[in-house]
C-alpha positions as CSV (number, residue, x, y, z in Angstrom):
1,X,-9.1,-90.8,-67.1
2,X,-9.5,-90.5,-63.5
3,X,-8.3,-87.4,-61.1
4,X,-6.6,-88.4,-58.1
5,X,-5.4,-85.1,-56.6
6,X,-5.3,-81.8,-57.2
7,X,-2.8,-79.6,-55.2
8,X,-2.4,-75.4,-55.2
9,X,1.3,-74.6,-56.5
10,X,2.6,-71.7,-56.1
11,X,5.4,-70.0,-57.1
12,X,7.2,-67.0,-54.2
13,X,10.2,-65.1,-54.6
14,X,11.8,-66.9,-51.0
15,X,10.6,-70.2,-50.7
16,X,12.5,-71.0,-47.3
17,X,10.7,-67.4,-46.3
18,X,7.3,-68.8,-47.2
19,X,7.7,-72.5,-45.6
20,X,8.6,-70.1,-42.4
21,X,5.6,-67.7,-42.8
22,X,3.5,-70.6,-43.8
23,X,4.0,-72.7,-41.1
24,X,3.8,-69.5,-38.4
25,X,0.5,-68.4,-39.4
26,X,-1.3,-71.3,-40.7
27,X,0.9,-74.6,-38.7
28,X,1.7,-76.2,-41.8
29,X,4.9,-78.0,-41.6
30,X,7.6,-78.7,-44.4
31,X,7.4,-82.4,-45.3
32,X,10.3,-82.0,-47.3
33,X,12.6,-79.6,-50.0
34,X,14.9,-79.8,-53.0
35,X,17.2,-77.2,-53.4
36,X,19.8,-76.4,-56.0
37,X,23.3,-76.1,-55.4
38,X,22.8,-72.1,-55.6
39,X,20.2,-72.2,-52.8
40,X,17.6,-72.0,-55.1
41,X,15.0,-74.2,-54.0
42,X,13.4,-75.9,-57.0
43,X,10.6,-77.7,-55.0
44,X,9.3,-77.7,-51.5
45,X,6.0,-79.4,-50.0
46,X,4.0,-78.2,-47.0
47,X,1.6,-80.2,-45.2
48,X,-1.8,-78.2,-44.2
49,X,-4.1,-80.9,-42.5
50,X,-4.6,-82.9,-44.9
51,X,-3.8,-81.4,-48.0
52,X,-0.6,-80.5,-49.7
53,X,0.9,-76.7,-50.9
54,X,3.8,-77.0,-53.3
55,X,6.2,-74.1,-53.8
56,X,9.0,-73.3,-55.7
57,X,11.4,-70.5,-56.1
58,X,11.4,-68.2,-59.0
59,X,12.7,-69.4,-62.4
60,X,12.4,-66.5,-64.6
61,X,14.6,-68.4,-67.1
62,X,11.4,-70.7,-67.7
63,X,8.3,-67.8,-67.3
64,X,8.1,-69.0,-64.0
65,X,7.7,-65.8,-61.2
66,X,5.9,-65.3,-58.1
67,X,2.6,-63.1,-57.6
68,X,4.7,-60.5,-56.0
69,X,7.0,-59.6,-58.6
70,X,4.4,-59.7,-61.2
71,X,2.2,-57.7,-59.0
72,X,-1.0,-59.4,-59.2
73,X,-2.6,-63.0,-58.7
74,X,-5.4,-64.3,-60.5
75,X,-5.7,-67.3,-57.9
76,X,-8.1,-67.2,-54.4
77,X,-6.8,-70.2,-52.0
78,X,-10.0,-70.8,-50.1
79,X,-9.1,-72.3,-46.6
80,X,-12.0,-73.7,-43.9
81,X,-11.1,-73.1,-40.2
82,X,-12.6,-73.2,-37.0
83,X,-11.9,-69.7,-36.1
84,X,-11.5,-67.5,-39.9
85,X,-11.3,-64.2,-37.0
86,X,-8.3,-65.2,-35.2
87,X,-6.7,-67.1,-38.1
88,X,-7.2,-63.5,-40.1
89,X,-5.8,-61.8,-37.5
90,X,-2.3,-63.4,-37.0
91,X,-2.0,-63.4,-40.6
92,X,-1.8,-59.6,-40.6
93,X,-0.1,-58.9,-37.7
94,X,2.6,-61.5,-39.4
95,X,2.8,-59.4,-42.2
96,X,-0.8,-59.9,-44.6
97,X,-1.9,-57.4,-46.4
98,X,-6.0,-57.2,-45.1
99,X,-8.2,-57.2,-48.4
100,X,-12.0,-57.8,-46.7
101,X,-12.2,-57.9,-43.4
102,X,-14.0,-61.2,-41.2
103,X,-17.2,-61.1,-41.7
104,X,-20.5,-63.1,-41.7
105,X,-21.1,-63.3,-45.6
106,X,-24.9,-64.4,-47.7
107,X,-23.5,-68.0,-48.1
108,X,-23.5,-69.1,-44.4
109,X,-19.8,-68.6,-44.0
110,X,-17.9,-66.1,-41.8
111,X,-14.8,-65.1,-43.9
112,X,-12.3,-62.6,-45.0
113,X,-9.6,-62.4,-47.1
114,X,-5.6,-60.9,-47.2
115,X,-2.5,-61.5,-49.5
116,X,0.3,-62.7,-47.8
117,X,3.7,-61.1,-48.0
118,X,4.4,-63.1,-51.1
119,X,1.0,-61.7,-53.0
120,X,-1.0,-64.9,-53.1
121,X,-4.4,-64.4,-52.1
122,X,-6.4,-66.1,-49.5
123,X,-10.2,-66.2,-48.0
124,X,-10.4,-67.9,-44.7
125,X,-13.8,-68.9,-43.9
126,X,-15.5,-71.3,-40.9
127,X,-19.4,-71.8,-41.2
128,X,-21.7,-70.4,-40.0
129,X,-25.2,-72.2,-41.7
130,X,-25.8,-74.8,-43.5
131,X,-27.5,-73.8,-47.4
132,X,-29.1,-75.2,-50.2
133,X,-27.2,-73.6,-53.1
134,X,-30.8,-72.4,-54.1
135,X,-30.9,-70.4,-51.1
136,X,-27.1,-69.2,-51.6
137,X,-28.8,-68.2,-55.1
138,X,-31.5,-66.3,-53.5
139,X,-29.3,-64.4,-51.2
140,X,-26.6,-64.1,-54.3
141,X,-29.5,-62.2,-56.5
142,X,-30.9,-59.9,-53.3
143,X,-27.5,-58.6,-52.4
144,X,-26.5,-58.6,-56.3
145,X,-29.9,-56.3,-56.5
146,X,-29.3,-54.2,-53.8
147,X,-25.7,-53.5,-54.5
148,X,-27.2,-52.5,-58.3
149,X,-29.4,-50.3,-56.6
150,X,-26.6,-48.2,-54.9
């Protein structure tokens, strides 16, 4: 069996709300959406760069609900950027909820992370240095260490 894709899915309680907020803070744009004849929309596609989000509405008839009505998210989106700072920054002033704030972290990244209005979770990071991932280990077990030590 071989992979070809792997997309992030996520499930909001206002989809049209999310393509909007979506496409505001990070400039994705809606490549297309089916909606029900009650408004729900059942499937929506964004385009971010290169990659694809999917969304869809909530069907609670199926198990299927959004990270804010359950209250929690067990999912980190992990976006690269050329500026993690200012793209953190019009996130919250459009509404994020600020969870770490920018800055420069042990694994040569310069990141922070919010949840947006619809509870979803995301780090946005640009580099910073280029690392082995046995120095990222090193740094991991100092600051793991240190942190102990507290």
């Amino acid at each position: 069996m071989v992979i070809h894709e792997l997309f992030a899915y996520l499930c909001v309680d206002d989809t049209a709300k999310a393509i909007d907020w979506y496409g505001d803070v990070f400039g994705a744009t809606e490549k297309f959406r089916l909606t029900e004849p009650s408004g729900r929309i059942g499937h929506a596609e964004l385009a971010f760069g290169g990659t694809t989000l999917m969304l869809s509405d909530e069907f609670p008839e199926y198990g299927i609900r959004g990270a804010a009505t359950i209250g929690a998210t067990s999912v980190t989106i992990h976006l690269h950027v050329d500026d993690a700072d200012a793209l953190v920054e019009r996130a919250v002033n459009a509404g994020a909820a600020l969870e770490i704030a920018v800055q420069d972290q042990f694994y040569g990244e310069r990141s922070g992370s919010f949840k947006d209005p619809f509870g979803h979770r995301w780090n946005v990071g640009h580099s910073i240095e280029e690392l082995s991932p046995e120095e990222m280990q090193r740094r991991y077990t100092e600051l793991m260490k240190s942190e102990s030590a507290q």
